[in-house]
C-alpha positions as CSV (number, residue, x, y, z in Angstrom):
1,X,-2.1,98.4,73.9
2,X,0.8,100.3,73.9
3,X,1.8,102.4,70.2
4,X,5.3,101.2,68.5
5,X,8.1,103.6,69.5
6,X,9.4,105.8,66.7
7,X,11.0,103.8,64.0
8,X,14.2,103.7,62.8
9,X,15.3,105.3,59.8
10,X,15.1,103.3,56.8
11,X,12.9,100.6,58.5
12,X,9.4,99.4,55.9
13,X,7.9,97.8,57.8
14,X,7.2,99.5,61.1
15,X,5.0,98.0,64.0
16,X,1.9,99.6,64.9
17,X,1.5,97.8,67.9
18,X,4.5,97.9,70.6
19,X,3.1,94.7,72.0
20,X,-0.2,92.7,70.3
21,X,-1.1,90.0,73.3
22,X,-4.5,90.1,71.3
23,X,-2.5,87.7,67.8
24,X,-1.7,84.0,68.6
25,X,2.2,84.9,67.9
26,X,2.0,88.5,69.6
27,X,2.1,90.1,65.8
28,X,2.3,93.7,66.3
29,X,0.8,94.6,63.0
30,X,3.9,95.1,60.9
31,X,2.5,95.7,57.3
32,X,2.3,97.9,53.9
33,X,-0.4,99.0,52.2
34,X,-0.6,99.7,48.6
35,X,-2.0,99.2,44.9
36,X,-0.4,96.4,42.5
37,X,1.1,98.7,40.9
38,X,2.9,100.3,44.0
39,X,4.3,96.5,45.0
40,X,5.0,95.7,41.4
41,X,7.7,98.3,41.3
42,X,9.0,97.9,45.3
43,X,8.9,94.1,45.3
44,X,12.6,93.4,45.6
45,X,13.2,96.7,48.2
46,X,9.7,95.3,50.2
47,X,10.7,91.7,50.4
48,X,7.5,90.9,52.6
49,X,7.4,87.9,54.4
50,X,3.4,87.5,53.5
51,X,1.3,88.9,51.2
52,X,-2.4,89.7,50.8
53,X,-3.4,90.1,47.4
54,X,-7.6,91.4,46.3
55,X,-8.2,91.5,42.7
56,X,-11.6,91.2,41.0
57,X,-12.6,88.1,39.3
58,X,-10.8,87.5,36.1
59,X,-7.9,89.3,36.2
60,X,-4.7,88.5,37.2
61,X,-1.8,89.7,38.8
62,X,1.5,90.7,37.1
63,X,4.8,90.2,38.4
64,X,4.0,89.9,41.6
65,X,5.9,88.8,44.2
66,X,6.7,85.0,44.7
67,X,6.4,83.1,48.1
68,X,4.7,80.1,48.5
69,X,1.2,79.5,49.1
70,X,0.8,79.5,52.8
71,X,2.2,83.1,52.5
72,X,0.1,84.1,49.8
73,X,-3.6,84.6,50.3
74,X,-5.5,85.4,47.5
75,X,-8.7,87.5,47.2
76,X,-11.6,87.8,44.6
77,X,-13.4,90.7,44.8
78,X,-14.2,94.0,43.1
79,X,-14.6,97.6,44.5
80,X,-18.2,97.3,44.1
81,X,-19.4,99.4,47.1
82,X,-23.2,97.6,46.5
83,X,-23.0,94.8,48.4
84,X,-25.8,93.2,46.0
85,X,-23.3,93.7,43.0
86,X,-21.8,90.2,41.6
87,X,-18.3,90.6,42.1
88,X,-18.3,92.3,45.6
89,X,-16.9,91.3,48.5
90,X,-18.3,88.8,50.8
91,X,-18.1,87.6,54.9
92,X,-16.0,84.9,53.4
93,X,-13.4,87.1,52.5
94,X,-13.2,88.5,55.7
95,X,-13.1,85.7,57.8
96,X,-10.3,84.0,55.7
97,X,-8.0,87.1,55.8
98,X,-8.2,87.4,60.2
99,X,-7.1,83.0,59.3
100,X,-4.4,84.1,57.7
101,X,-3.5,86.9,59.9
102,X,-3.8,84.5,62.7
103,X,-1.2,82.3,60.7
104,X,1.5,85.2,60.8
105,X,4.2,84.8,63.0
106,X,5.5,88.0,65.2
107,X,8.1,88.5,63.0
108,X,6.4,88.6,59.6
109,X,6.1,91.5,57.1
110,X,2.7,91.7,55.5
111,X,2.1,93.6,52.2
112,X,-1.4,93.9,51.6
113,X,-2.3,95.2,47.8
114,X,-5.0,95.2,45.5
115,X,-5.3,95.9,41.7
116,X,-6.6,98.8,40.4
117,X,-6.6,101.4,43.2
118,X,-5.9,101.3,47.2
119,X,-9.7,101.2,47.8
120,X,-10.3,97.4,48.7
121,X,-6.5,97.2,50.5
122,X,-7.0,100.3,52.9
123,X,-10.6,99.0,53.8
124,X,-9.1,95.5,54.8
125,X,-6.2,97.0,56.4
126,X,-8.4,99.3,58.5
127,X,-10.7,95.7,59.6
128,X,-7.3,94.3,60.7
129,X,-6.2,96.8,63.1
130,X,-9.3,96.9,64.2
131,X,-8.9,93.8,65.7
132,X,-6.1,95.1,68.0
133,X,-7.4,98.3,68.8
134,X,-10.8,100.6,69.2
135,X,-11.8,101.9,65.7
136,X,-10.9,105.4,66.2
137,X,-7.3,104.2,66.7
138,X,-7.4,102.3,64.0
139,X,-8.6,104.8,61.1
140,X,-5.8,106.8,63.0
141,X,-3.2,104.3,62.3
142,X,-4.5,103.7,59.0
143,X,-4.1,107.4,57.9
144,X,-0.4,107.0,59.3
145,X,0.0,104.5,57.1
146,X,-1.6,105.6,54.3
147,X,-2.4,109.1,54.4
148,X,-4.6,109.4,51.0
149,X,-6.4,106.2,51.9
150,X,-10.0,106.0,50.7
151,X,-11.8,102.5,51.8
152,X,-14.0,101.1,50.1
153,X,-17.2,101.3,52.3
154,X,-18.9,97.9,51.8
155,X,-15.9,95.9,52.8
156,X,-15.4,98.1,55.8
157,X,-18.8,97.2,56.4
158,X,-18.4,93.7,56.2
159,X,-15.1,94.1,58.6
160,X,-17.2,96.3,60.8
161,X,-20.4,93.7,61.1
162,X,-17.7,90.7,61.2
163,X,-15.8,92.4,64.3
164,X,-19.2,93.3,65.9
165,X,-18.6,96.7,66.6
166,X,-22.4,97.7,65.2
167,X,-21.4,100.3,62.7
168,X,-18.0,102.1,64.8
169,X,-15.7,101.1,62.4
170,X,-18.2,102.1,59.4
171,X,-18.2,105.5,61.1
172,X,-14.7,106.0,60.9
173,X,-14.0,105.3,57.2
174,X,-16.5,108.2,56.6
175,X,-13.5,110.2,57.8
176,X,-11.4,109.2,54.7
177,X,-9.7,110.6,52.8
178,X,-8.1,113.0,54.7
179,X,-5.2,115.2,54.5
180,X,-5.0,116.0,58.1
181,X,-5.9,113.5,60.9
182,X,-7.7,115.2,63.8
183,X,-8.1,112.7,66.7
């Protein structure tokens, strides 16, 4: 699959993907990743079309952005790393954010966030491309995206085991974070 050409100045929401025949609507993996905090504070400049939202069980999310419910999937899950810990992510969680990214249209704007930290939203952003493209590609794209990314290793595990790609994906978040990305 062709890379997205250079974006325009100004534009958010950039496509990684020049052409995505691998997502039902041809998607080309148009998204932000950030903390709550982060889309707190850019909501009205961001205006995403979707939004993918992790937070661990009992909290709740402030001032978030509002679209309705088919654009809003929700996710319960903390940044435990031991996959044995109560409030960690599960295969569920996986397989019900590819649904929903299977749901986007091509023209859709996905912010993907979580609360406290970019931890749980880098992890899941890096299972997503890796959908579209081999897993050294997609930790690269990742790191253009989010340079001072740090995934959380179980749910890159979980991504990595869901994808079947027998520990490649898992490989490449060992890579983070990273100043410098060296292809």
């Amino acid at each position: 699959m062709a890379l997205a050409a250079r974006a325009t100045e100004g534009e958010l929401y950039r496509p990684v993907l020049g052409a995505n025949p691998a997502h039902p609507s041809g998607w080309p993996v148009r998204l932000i990743v950030s903390s709550q905090t982060e889309a707190r504070h850019n909501r009205a400049d961001w205006a995403p079309t979707h939004l993918v939202s992790i937070r661990a069980p009992a909290t709740r999310l402030l001032s978030m952005i509002e679209l309705p419910p088919e654009r809003h999937l929700e996710l319960y899950f903390g940044d435990a790393t031991d996959p044995d810990a109560p409030d960690a992510a599960r295969t569920e969680a996986i397989e019900s954010t590819f649904a929903f990214i299977d749901g986007l249209q091509k023209d859709a704007h996905l912010l993907i966030h979580c609360l406290r930290g970019i931890g749980r939203s880098t992890a899941l952003t890096l299972g997503i491309l890796a959908r579209y493209m081999e897993p050294e590609n997609a930790a690269a794209a990742l790191h253009a995206l989010r340079p001072e990314a740090k995934p959380n290793r179980h749910v890159v595990g979980l991504c990595d085991a869901t994808l079947g790609l027998k520990g490649r994906l898992a490989k490449q978040a060992l890579r983070f974070p990273t100043k410098v990305w060296k292809g």
